[in-house]
Each structure stands twice: as structure tokens, then as C-alpha cells.
Backbone as a chain_set.jsonl record, in Angstrom:
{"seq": "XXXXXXXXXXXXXXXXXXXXXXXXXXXXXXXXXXXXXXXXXXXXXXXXXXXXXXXXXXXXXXXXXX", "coords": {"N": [[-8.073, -1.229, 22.616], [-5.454, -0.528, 21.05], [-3.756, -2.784, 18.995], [-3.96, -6.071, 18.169], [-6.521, -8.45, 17.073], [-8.574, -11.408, 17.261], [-11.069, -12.457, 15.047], [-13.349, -14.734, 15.09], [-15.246, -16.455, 12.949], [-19.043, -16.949, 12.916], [-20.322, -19.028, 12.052], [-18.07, -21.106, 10.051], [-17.289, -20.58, 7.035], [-17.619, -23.185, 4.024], [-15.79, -23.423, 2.029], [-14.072, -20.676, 1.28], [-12.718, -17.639, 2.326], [-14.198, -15.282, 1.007], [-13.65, -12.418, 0.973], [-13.117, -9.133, 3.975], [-14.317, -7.122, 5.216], [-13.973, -4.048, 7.516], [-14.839, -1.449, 9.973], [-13.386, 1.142, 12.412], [-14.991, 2.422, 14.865], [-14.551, 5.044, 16.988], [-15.996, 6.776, 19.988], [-16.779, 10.176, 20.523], [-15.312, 10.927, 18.58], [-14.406, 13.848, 16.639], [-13.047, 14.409, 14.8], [-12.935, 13.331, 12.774], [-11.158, 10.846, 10.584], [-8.682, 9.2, 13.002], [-7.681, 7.349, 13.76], [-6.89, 3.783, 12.35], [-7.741, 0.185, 10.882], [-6.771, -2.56, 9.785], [-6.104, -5.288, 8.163], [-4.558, -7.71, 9.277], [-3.316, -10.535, 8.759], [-4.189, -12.538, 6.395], [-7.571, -13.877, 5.7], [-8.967, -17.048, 6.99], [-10.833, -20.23, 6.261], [-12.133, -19.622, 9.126], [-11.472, -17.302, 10.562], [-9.793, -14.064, 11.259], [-7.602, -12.45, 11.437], [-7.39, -8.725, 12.863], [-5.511, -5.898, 13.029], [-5.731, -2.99, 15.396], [-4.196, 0.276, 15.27], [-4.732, 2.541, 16.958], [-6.174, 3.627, 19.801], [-9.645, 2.418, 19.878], [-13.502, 1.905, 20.396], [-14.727, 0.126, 19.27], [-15.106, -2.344, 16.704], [-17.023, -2.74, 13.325], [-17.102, -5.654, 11.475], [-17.643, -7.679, 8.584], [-17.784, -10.35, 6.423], [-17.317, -12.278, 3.71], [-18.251, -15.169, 1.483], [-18.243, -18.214, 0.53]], "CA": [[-6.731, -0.657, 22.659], [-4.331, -0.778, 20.211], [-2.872, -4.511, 18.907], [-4.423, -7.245, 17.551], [-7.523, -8.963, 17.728], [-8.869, -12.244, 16.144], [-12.517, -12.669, 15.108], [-14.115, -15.997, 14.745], [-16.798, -16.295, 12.242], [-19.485, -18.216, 13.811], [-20.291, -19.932, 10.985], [-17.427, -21.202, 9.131], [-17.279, -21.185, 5.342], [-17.56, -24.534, 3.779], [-15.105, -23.436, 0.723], [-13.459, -20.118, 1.39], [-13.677, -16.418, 2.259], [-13.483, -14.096, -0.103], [-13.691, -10.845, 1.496], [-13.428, -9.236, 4.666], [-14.18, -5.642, 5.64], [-13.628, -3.25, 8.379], [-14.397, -0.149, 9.804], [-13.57, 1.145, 13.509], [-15.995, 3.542, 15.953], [-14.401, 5.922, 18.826], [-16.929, 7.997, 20.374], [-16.658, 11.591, 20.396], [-13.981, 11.569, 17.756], [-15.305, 14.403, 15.745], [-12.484, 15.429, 13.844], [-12.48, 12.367, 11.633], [-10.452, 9.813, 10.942], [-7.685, 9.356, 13.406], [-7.445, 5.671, 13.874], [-7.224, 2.88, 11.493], [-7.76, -0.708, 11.521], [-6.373, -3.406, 8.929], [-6.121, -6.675, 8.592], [-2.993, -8.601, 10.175], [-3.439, -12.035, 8.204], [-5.119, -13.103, 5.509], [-8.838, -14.661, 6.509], [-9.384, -18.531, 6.072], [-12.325, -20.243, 6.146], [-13.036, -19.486, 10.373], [-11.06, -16.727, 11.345], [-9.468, -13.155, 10.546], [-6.765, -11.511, 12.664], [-7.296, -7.276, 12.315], [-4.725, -5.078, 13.857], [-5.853, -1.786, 15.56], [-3.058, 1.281, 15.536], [-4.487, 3.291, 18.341], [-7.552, 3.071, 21.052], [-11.05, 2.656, 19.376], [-14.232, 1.582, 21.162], [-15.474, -1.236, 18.699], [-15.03, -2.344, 15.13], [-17.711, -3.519, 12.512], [-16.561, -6.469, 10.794], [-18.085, -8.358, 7.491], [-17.026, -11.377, 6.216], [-18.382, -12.873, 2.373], [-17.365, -16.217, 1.164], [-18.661, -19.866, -0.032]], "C": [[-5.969, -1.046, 21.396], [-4.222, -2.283, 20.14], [-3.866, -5.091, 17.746], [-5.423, -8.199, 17.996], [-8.385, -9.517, 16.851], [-10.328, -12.786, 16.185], [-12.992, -14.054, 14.472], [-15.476, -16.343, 13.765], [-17.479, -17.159, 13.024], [-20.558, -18.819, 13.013], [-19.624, -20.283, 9.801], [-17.478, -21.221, 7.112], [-17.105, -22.195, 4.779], [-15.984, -24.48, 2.622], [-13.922, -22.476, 0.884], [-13.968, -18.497, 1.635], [-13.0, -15.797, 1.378], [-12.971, -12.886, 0.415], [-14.151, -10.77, 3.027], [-13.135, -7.928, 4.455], [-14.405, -4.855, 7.42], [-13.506, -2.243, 8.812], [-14.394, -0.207, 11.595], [-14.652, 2.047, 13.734], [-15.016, 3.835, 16.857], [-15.193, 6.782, 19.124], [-16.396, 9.065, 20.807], [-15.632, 11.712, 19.572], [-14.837, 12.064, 16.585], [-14.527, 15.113, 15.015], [-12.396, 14.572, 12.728], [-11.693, 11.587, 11.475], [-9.443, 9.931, 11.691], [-7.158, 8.249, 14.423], [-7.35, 4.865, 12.322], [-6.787, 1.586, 11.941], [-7.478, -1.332, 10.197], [-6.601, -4.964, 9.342], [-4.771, -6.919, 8.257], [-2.729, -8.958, 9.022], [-4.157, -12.065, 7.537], [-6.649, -14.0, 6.046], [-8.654, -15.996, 5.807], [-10.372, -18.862, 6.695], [-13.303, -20.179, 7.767], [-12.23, -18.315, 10.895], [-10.325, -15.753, 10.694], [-9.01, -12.467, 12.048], [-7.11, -10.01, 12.14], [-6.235, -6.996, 13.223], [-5.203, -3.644, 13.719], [-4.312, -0.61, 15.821], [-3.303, 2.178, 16.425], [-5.914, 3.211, 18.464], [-8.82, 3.442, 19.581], [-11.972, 1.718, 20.466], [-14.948, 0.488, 20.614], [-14.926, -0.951, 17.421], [-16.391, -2.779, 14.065], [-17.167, -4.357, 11.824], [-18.07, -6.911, 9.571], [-17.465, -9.001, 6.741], [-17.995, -11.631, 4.792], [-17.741, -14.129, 2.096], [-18.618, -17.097, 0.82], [-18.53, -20.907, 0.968]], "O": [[-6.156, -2.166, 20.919], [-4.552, -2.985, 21.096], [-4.335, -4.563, 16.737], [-5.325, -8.751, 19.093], [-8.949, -8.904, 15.944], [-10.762, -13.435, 17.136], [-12.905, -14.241, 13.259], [-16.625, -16.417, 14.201], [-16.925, -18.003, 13.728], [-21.663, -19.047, 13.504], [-20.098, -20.03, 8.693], [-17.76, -22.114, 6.314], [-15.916, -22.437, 4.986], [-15.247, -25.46, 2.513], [-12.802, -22.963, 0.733], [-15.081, -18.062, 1.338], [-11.819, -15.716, 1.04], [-11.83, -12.483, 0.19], [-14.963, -11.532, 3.554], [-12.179, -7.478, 3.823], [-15.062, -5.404, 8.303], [-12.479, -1.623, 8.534], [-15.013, -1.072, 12.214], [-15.259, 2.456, 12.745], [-14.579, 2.918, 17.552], [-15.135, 7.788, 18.417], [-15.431, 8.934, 21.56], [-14.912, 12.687, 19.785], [-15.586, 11.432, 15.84], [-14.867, 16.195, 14.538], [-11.821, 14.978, 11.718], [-11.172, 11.393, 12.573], [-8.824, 10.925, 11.312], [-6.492, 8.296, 15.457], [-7.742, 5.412, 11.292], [-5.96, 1.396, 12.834], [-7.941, -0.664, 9.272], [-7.044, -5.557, 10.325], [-4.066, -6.52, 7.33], [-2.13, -8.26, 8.203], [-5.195, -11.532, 7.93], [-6.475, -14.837, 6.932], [-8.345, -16.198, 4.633], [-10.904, -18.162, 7.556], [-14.497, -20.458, 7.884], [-12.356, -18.358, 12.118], [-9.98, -16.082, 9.559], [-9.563, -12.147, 13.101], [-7.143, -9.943, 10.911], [-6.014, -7.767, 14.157], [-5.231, -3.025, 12.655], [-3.472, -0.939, 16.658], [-2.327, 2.78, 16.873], [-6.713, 2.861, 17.596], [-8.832, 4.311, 18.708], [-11.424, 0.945, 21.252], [-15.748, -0.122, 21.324], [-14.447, 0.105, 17.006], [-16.733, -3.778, 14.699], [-16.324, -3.726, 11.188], [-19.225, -6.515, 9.732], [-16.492, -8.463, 6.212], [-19.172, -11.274, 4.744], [-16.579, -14.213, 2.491], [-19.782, -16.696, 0.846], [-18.793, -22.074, 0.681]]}, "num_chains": 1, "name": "protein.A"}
């Protein structure tokens, strides 16, 4: 649903993250984009708030860092 929702790496970064990316999935949405998902907060080295703007059914996340 919609809001905010904070992902845990589950293996912290010893140093820092660099980068974090993000894309959502809703099934059967076949007209194309008509969601989007950001990030809240800045990521530190265990954790990254995103905020969704309307219903999706999952996100992919990816995290890079040191």
C-alpha cells in the first residue's frame, strides 16, 4: 500500500553505502508506469527507508557499498 517502508540490509556495510536502487512491480498494470517509489531517507550503513505513492505488489531493492 502506499507509505513507507524500511528495508534492513542483512548484511550491514562495514564503511558505508553508496547506492541504493529501486524499482516497484503491480501485476496487471499494463499501461505502464503509474506508481512510483523513492527513497524517504538517505541509506546508512543497515538500513534504507523508501516511500511508495500508491498500491504496488512488491519492490526490488539493491543496495552497493563498502
Amino acid at each position: 500500500a502506499a507509505g513507507s517502508e524500511t528495508v534492513t540490509f542483512p548484511i550491514p556495510f562495514p564503511n558505508e553505502c553508496l547506492n541504493v536502487t529501486c524499482t516497484d512491480y503491480a501485476s496487471g498494470d499494463t499501461d505502464g508506469i503509474t506508481s512510483a517509489t523513492g527513497i524517504k531517507t538517505l541509506p546508512t550503513r543497515t538500513t534504507v527507508i523508501f516511500t511508495c505513492y500508491s498500491t504496488v505488489d512488491t519492490f526490488f531493492w539493491q543496495a552497493i557499498g563498502y
